[in-house]
C-alpha positions in Angstrom: 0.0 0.0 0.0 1.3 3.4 -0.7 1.9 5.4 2.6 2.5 9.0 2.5 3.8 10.9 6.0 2.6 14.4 6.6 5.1 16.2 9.6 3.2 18.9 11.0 5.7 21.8 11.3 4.3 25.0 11.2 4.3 25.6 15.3 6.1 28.9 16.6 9.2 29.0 19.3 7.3 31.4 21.4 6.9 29.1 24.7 10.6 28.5 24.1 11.4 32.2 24.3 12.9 31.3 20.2 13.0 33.5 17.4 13.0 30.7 14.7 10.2 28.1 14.1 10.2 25.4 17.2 11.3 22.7 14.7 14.7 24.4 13.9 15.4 25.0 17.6 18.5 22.8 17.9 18.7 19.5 19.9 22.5 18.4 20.1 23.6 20.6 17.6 20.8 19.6 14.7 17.3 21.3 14.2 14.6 18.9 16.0 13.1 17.8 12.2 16.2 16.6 11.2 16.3 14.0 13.9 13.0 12.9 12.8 13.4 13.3 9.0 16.5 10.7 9.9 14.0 8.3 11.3 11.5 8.9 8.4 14.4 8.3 6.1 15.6 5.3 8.1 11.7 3.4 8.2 11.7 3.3 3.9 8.1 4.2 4.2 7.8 7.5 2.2 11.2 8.9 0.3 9.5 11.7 0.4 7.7 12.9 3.4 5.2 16.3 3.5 6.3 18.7 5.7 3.7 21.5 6.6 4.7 24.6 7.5 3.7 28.5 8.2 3.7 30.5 5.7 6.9 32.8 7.1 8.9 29.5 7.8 8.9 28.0 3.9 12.2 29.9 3.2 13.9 28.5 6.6 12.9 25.0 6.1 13.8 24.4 2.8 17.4 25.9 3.4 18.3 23.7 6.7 16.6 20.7 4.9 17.4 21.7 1.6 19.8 18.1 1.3 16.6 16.1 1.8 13.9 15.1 -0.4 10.9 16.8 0.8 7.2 18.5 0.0 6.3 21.3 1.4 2.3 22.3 1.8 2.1 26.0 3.6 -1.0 26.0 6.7 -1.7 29.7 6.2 -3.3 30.3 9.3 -2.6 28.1 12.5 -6.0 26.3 13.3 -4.9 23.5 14.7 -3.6 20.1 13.9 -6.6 18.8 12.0 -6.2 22.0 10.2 -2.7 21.6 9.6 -3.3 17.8 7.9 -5.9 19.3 5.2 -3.5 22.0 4.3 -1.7 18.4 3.1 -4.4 16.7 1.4 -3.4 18.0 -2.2 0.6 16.9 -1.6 -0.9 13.3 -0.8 -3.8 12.6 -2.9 -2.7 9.8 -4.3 -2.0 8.0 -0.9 -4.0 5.5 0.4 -2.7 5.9 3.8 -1.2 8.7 6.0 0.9 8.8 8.7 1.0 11.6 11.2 3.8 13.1 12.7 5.3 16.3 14.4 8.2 18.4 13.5 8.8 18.8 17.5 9.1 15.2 18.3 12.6 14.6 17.7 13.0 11.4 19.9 10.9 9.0 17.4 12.4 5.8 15.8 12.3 4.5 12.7 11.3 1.1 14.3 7.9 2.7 16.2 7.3 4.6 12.8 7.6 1.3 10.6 5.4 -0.6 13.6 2.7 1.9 13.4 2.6 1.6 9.6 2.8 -2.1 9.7 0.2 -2.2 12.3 -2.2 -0.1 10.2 -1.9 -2.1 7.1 -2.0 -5.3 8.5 -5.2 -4.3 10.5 -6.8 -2.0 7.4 -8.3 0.2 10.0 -9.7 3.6 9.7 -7.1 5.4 12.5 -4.1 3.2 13.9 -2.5 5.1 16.7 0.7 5.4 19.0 0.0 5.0 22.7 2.6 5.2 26.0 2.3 4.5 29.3 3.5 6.5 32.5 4.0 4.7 35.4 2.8 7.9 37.4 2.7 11.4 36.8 5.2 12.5 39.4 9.3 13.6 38.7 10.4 13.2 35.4 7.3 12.0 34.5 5.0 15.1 35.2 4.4 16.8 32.6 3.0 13.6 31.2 -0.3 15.2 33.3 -1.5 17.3 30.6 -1.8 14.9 28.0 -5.0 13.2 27.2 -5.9 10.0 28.4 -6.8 6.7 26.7 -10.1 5.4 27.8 -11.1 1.7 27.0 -13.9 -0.5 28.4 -13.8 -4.1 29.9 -12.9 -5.5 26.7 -9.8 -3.3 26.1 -11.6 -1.5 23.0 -10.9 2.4 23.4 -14.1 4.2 23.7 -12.7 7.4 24.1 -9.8 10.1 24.4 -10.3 12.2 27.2 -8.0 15.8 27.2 -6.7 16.6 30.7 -9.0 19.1 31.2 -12.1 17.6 30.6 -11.6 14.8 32.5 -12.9 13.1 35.6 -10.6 12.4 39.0 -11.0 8.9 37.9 -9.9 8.9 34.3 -7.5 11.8 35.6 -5.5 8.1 37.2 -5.4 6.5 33.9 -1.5 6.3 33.0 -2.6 5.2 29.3 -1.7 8.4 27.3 -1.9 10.1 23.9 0.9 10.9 22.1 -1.6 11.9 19.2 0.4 9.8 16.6 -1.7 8.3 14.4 -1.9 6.3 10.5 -5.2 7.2 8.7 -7.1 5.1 5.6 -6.7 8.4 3.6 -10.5 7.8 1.6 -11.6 7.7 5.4 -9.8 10.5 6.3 -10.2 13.3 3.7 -14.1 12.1 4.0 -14.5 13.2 7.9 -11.5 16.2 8.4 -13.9 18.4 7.3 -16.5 17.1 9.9 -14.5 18.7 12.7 -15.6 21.4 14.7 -13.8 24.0 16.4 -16.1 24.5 19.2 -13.6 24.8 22.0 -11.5 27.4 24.3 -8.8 27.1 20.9 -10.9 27.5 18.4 -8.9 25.4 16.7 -9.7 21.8 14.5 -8.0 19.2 16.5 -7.1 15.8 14.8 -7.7 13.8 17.7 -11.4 14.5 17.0 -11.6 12.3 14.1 -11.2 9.7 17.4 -14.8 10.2 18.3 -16.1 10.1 14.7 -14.3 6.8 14.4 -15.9 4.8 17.3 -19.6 6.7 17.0 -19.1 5.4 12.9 -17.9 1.7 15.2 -14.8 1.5 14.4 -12.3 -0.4 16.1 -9.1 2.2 17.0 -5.8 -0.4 17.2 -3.0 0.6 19.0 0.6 -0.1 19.7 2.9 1.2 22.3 6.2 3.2 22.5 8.7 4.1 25.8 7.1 7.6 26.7 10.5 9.8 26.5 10.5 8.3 23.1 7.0 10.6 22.0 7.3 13.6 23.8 7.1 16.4 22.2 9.7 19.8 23.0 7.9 22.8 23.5 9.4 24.9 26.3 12.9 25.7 27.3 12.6 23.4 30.6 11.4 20.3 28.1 14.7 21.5 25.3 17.1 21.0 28.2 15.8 17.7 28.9 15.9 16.5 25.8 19.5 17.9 25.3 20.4 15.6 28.2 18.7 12.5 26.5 20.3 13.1 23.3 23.4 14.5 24.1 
């Protein structure tokens, strides 16, 4: 099957205190996408991955990644990650499934990338999906807390995703989380994107949506796991130093 992967890029280095786009921010001495385009590279699944960025940012990109094969799809406003993936959906038309990834996760392997992709095809689901486990949300481990949490019934089927903020004291104790990385049937995506709403405090489209449309439609949502410092994103300057430390 012919898998096209979409890096969403187009995120700002303001909670970093940066001046360049948080993707370029360097991680031991390399901009954070280049440790991911390595592992991109390294799975053989697309030779040519879609890299979405802002519209300011096109010029900076192309120059620090300018020895790798890439496309480049410009999100002209930032309205979230669902947003972000239509702005693709021209660059991978011809793609019958899409993998999901983010230009500030520079920790990813090309073995979790292939296993997701593997996963998904081997399954033919609608959304395949990346989940971690914390052992607790304490030390190292804390800001784990705001991520949303992977809710399943009795027969291990995930009903739901619940963000930190909307959820209960008890689902608050699930250690299940959601790295948000996901492989889509690309007909089944393209159909529903457009279905998402922006009614929250954002108003933004969130990807993680298309969650909800895929169990109300009964779909199964199949899952495999990854270590957590593996999927973290790098947002701030307290989570850059960290990760210097883990990849220095």
């Amino acid at each position: 099957m012919s898998t096209r992967i979409i890096i969403l890029a187009a995120g700002k280095g303001k909670r970093m205190g940066s001046d360049i786009p948080k993707p370029l921010v360097e991680i031991a001495g390399r901009p954070m996408v280049r440790h991911l385009l390595d592992s991109v590279a390294d799975s053989e699944i697309d030779e040519r991955p879609i890299i979405v960025v802002a519209p300011d940012n096109l010029t900076q990109f192309n120059e620090i990644c300018s020895d790798r094969d890439c496309d480049y799809t410009v999100q002209d406003e930032q309205l979230g990650t669902g947003h972000a993936v239509m702005s693709a959906r021209d660059a991978a038309s011809t793609a019958e499934n899409i993998l999901v990834l983010y230009g500030d996760h520079p920790f990813i392997s090309a073995e979790t990338i292939h296993e997701l992709n593997d996963l998904h095809e081997s399954e033919d689901s609608m959304i395949s999906m990346i989940t971690t486990k914390v052992p607790n949300f304490k030390g190292k481990y804390k800001n784990f807390e705001r991520w949303g949490r992977i809710i399943r019934d009795d027969t291990h089927r995930i009903i739901a995703i619940r963000e930190a903020k909307d959820a209960t004291e008890e689902e608050l104790a699930i250690t299940e989380i959601n790295p948000a990385l996901f492989a889509f049937n690309a007909e089944w995506l393209w159909e529903h994107l457009p279905e998402i709403k922006n009614k929250n405090a954002s108003k933004e489209y969130y990807l993680t949506d298309l969650i909800e449309i895929a169990i109300e439609e009964g779909h199964d949502i199949v899952t495999a796991t990854a270590e957590p410092f593996e999927v973290v994103g790098v947002n701030t300057r307290e989570e850059l130093e960290a990760a210097e430390e883990l990849l220095g």
